[in-house]
Every structure is written in structure tokens, then in C-alpha cells.
N, C-alpha and C positions, 0 to 999 in steps of 0.2 A: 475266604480264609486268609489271615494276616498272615504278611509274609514277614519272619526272623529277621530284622535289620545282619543280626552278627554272623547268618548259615549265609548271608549273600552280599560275595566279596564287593559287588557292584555297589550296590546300597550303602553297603558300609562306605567306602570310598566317597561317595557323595554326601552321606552324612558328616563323615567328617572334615569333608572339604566348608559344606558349609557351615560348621561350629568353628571354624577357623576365617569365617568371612572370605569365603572364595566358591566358586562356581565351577561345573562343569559343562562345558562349553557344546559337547559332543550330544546332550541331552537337548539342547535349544532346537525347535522345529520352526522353520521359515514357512509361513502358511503364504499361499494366493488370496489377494484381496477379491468380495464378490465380485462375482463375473467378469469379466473381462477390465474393468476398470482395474487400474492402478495406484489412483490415487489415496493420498494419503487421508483425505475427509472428505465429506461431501461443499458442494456448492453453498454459500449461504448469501441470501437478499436481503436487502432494508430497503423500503418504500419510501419513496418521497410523500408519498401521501397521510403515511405517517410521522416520519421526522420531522414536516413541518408547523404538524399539528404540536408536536411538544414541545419545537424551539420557541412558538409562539406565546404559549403557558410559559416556559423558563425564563423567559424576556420577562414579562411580568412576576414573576417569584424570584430570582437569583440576581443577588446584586453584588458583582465584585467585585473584591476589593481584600486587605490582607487580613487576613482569620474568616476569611466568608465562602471561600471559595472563591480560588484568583482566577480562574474562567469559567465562562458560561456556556460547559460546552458539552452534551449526546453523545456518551460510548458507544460504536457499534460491538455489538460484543459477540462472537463467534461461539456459540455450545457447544461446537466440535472439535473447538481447540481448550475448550474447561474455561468460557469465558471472559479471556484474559487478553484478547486482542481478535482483531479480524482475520487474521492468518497467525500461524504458530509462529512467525516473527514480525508481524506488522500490525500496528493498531490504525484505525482510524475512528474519527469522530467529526461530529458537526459542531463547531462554535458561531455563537450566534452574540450578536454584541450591538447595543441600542444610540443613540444618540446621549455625549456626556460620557460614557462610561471608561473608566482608567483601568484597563487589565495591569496589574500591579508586575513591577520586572522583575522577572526569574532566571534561573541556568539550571540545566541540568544536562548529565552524562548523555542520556538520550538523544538521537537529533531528531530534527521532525521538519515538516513542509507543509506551506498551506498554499491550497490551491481554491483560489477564491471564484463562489459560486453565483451567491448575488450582492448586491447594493453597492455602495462606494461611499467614502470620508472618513474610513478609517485607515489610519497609517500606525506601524509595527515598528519599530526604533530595535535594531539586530546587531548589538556590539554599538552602537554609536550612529548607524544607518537609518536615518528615516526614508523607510519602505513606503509606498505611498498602495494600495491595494483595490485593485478593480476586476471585475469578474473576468474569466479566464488567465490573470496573471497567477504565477508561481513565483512563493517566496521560501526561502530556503532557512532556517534555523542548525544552523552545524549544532554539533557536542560542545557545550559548555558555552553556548555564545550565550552573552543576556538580550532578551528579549521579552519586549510588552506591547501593549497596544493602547493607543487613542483613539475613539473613534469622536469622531466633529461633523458626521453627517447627518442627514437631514430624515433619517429611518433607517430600520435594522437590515443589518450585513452579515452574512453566512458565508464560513468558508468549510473545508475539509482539513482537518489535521489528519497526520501519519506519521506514528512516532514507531521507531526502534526497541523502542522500550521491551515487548517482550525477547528478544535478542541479547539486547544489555540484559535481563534481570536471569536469564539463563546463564550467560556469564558469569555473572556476580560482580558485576562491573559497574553498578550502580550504584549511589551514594546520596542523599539527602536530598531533595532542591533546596537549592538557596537562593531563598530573598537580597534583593538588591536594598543594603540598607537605605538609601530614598528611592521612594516610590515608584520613580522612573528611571528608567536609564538616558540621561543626556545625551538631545543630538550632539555629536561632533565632527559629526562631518554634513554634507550638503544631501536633498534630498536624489537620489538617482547616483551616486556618489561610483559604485562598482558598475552601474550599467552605461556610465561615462566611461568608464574605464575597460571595462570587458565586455557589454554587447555588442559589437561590432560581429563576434565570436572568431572571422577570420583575422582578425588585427589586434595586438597588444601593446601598449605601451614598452616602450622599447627598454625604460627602468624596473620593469614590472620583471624579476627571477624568478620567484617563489614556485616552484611546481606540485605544490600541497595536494594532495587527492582531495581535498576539501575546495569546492566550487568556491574562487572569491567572486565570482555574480554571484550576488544573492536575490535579485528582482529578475525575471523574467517578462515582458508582457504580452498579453496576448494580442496585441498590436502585430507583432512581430510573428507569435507563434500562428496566426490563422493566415497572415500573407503568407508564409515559409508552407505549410499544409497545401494551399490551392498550387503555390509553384513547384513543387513538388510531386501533386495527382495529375501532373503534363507531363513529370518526366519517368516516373512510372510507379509500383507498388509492390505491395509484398503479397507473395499468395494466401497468408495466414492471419495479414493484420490491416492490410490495405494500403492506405498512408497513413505513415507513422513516422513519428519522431520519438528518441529520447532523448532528454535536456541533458545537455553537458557541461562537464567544467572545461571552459575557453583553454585553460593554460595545459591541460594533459588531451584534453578529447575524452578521457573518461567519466565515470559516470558524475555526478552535481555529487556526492558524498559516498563515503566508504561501506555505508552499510545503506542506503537508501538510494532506489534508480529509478527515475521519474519519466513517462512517457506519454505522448500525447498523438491522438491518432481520431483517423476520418473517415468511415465507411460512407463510399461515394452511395446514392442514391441508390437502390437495387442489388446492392454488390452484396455476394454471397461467400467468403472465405472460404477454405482450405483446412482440414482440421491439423493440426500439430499438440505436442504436449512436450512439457519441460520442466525442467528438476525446480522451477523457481514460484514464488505463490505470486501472485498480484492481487491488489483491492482496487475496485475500479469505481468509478464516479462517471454516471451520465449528462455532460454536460448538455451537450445541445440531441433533439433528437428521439427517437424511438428503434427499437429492432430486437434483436432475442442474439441467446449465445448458447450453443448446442454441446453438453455439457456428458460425457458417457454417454449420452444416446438422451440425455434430459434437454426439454429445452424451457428455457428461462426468459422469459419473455420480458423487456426494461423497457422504460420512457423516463423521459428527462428529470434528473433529479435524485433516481435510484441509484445506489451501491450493491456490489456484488463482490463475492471473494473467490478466487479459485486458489485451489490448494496445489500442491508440485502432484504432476505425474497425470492431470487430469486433460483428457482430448477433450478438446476445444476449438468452436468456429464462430463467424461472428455471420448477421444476418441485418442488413438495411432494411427495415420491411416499407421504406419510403419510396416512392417511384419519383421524389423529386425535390427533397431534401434528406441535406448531410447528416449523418449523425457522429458526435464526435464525444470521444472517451477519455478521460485524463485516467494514470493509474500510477500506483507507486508499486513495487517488486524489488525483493531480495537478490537478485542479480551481481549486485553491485558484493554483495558477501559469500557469494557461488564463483561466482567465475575467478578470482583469486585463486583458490584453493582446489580449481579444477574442479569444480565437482556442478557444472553449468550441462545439461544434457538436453539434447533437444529431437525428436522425432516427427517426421510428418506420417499422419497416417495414410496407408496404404491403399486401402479398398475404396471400394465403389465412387472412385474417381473423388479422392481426397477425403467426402462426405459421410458423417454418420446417418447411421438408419436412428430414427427417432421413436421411443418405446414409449415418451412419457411427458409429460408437463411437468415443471417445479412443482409445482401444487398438488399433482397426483403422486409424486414422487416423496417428498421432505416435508410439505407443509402441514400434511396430517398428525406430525408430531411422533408418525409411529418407530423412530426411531431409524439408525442405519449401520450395516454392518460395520462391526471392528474391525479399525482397519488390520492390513497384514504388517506384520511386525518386518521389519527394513534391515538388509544384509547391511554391511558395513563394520560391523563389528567382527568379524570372521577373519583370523591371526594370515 
């Protein structure tokens, strides 16, 4: 039987709060997400087994240049974020780029990072910087820097982008790209130019003020980052992440950009982590390697090549299943847009000596397509 909106003071009150564009707050019910998990989505994987089968085909169909599409480059694209990126604020993608080919220069609001996976002779010109680009090096794209690419080598080269972009388009902080009216952006300065200048990481030029939260390294290599890793698993680990690094801007120690925090890490042979969870997402990239990551009680099994996303609030441990090589992870994480604003939370879990009990495989869990609970709707809005 319908109830009289006008016999019930309640109702009424609500109706006409909302013909007035306004809400009643005291109606909203905070549900429990299923079972014990927290998190805000599920886990999601991309195969290497597949990405390189379609960077292969794109090499041959996709030819960039301006009006054609200015890169040639594989969206991962997340379903459980309405896919529009690999995590509700970080995209990632494979760009894939041939011998000859001019990536036309652009800017945009966004920043991004590539973290380069295979080949080498292609170099990135970032504001005037020719970036020179070899596997395991990190290069940095701040907000509104120009950036394009040449590549001069001798076969095609794969890296990872990770842009901000869905962060910026939530904001409304984003605005057009814009084309570099000639086609490239001019070296003008030397090649290696900021990692003259700032890898050292403990040493600065002593004319050098600027304290920008924007990293001026912009090259990393992994020359550097795989010595600093083994000196590093001598002097000790994390229970949760093993050895680990995240990349930094030389002049604060904080994170390489405002909105994006870049980390690089080593599960020694056999080594079994610690589970913990945190308010922050990451998308991960298997560089070197094989092992699995124990996800809610899921485990997910990777080898080299694979990407994976975890979402904020999800228990997580990492697993070497090598008994005699390293596996090692690069990742990008919102961190760098959490911890400002306080709102970075981190938990280890408690039972059965750090360790989840394991219920399921990826594949028995997500891959069947059969769908997975909504998530639960997130306090914070409560006056």
C-alpha cells in the first residue's frame, strides 16, 4: 500500500529537500564491502602474452604523425574503474615505436612517466632535454612540459606510460593538448643535461635553488637504479615490499612529481612478504622475473612482462616463486596526492603471522567475467 507523501512528515521533509537540490544525509547507509576485503575494486591483469601480440600488429597499422594519431600506444584499461584508466587515478599504457618514427611534440596538463621495457635508439626531447631511453631507465614528463620522441634504432622499442590524467579530468583541470607548432621540440640543451646536474642525488649544484615539488631529474637509469637495489638487499628490507626504492626529486627528497610516485623494488629469490594495505592504488609492471601477489585471499600469479593494478584498501603480499633469480617490479602510485592531504593510511595485517589464507586463483576468482561485488560506498562525506 502506498504511502501519502503529505500524512508523513518524514517523506515530505525529504521530498522537499530534494526538489530544492539538496539531500538528507541521515538516510545514507555505509554498507561492508564483500567479506572481509576493503577494497575499493577488484585486482585487474594484462598479460604480456597478449600485449605483445597487439603492439606487434600496431607497429604495422599505426603510423604517427599529426592527424593520425601522435602515438602508437595499448590502453590498459580497468572495467572496474568504467574503463577510463588502470586505477580510479592512474592510467597506464604500452607504447610501442619502430625504427624512423617521429612522435610529434605535445603538452599537456597531465604528467606521465615512461618506464622503458625493451629495445634502445629512441630518445624523448622533454622541454628541450634529449632523454636518451634504455630498458629499465625512468623518464619523467612533468605538467605541461613538451615532449616527443625519435626513435633511430635499429628495431621496435616498448615502454610503459602512466599518466594522471584521470585525477586531472576529475578535477576539471584539464584542457586541450597542444601541438608544438613544428613538429619537434628543439634540443637545447645537451644530452644527459639534468642527470649532469642532479644524479648524483646526494650532491647539488650549489647555483641550483629551486625547491619545485616537480623532480628537475628527469632521466633516471637503470645503471644506477639495479647497483643502488643489490647495495641496498646487504643492508636490509621491508617486511611488505622487500627491497624497494622510490625515485626521488634530489632537491626536496620527495616524491619525482605532485601527483605521480614512482617505485622500484626486488624480491630476492624465494622471499615471501608480509601482507599490509593502504589507502593508495598502484599499477605495477613486471620487469625482470616471475612470482604471484596474494590479493584478499586471491592469488595472482605474474612473469615478466605482465601488469597488474591494485586498488586502495586491498591486503597484499608479494611471492618470488624463484629459488634463484630476482624478481623485480617498477610501479607508479598516487601517494604523491594522499600524503599531502593526510589522508595516506597504511595497515599490516595481523594474523597467521603477517600471511593470507588463499581461497582462490585470479582466474577462479575475476577471469570468468562473472562479475564482482559493489563496492561499499566510502565515509568521508559525514559533516
Amino acid at each position: 500500500m502506498a504511502v501519502n507523501v503529505a500524512s508523513d512528515p518524514m517523506k515530505t521533509l525529504v521530498s522537499e529537500l530534494q526538489a530544492k537540490s539538496m539531500g538528507a544525509l541521515w538516510r545514507m547507509r555505509y554498507q561492508q564491502a564483500a567479506g572481509d576485503s576493503q577494497a575499493a575494486y577488484p585486482p585487474m591483469v594484462w598479460r604480456w602474452g597478449d600485449i605483445e601480440g597487439f603492439a606487434h600488429r600496431a607497429l604495422d597499422l599505426v603510423h604517427p604523425g599529426r592527424g593520425e594519431g601522435e602515438r602508437r600506444a595499448i590502453t590498459l584499461d580497468n572495467p572496474h574503474v568504467g574503463g577510463r584508466g588502470a586505477t580510479h587515478s592512474l592510467t597506464a599504457a604500452l607504447q610501442c615505436v619502430k625504427p624512423g618514427d617521429i612522435s610529434p611534440s605535445h603538452r599537456h596538463v597531465a604528467a606521465a612517466i615512461r618506464f622503458i621495457i625493451r629495445g634502445e635508439g629512441t630518445v624523448t626531447i622533454v622541454n628541450g632535454e634529449p632523454a636518451p631511453m634504455r630498458p629499465g631507465d625512468l623518464v619523467l614528463t612533468p605538467s605541461l612540459y613538451w615532449h616527443g620522441h625519435v626513435s633511430e634504432g635499429s628495431g621496435p622499442m616498448m615502454w610503459m606510460d602512466s599518466l594522471d590524467a584521470p585525477l586531472v579530468g576529475m578535477l576539471r583541470v584539464g584542457i586541450q593538448q597542444e601541438p608544438r607548432p613544428d613538429e619537434n621540440d628543439p634540443a637545447t640543451r645537451p644530452i644527459g643535461d639534468s642527470y649532469n646536474r642532479f644524479g648524483i642525488g646526494h650532491l647539488r649544484p650549489v647555483w641550483e635553488k629551486n625547491r619545485s615539488p616537480v623532480s628537475p631529474l628527469l632521466s633516471f637509469p637503470w645503471e644506477q637504479t639495479e647497483r643502488a637495489l643489490h647495495e641496498l638487499a646487504r643492508s636490509g628490507a621491508s617486511p611488505f615490499d622487500d627491497v624497494g626504492f622510490e625515485y626521488t626529486n634530489p632537491m626536496t627528497a620527495g616524491h619525482v612529481m605532485p601527483t605521480i610516485a614512482c617505485w622500484i623494488q626486488m624480491l630476492r629469490p624465494g622471499v615471501h612478504t608480509k601482507a599490509h594495505r593502504h589507502s593508495s592504488s598502484q599499477v605495477f609492471h613486471v620487469f625482470r622475473g616471475e612470482g604471484a601477489t596474494i590479493i584478499d585471499g586471491v592469488r595472482l600469479d605474474w612473469k615478466e612482462g605482465d601488469f597488474f593494478a591494485l586498488a586502495p584498501y586491498c591486503w597484499h603480499e608479494f611471492i618470488n616463486t624463484s629459488s634463484s633469480e630476482e624478481a623485480v617490479l617498477f610501479s607508479t602510485t598516487d601517494t604523491a596526492v594522499l600524503e599531502p592531504l593526510n589522508l595516506y593510511f597504511e595497515d599490516e595485517y595481523g594474523e597467521n603471522g603477517g600471511h593470507q589464507k588463499v581461497v582462490a586463483s585470479y582466474e577462479e576468482r575475476y577471469a570468468s567475467g562473472s562479475g564482482y561485488p559493489q563496492p561499499a560506498v566510502r565515509g568521508g562525506g559525514r559533516a
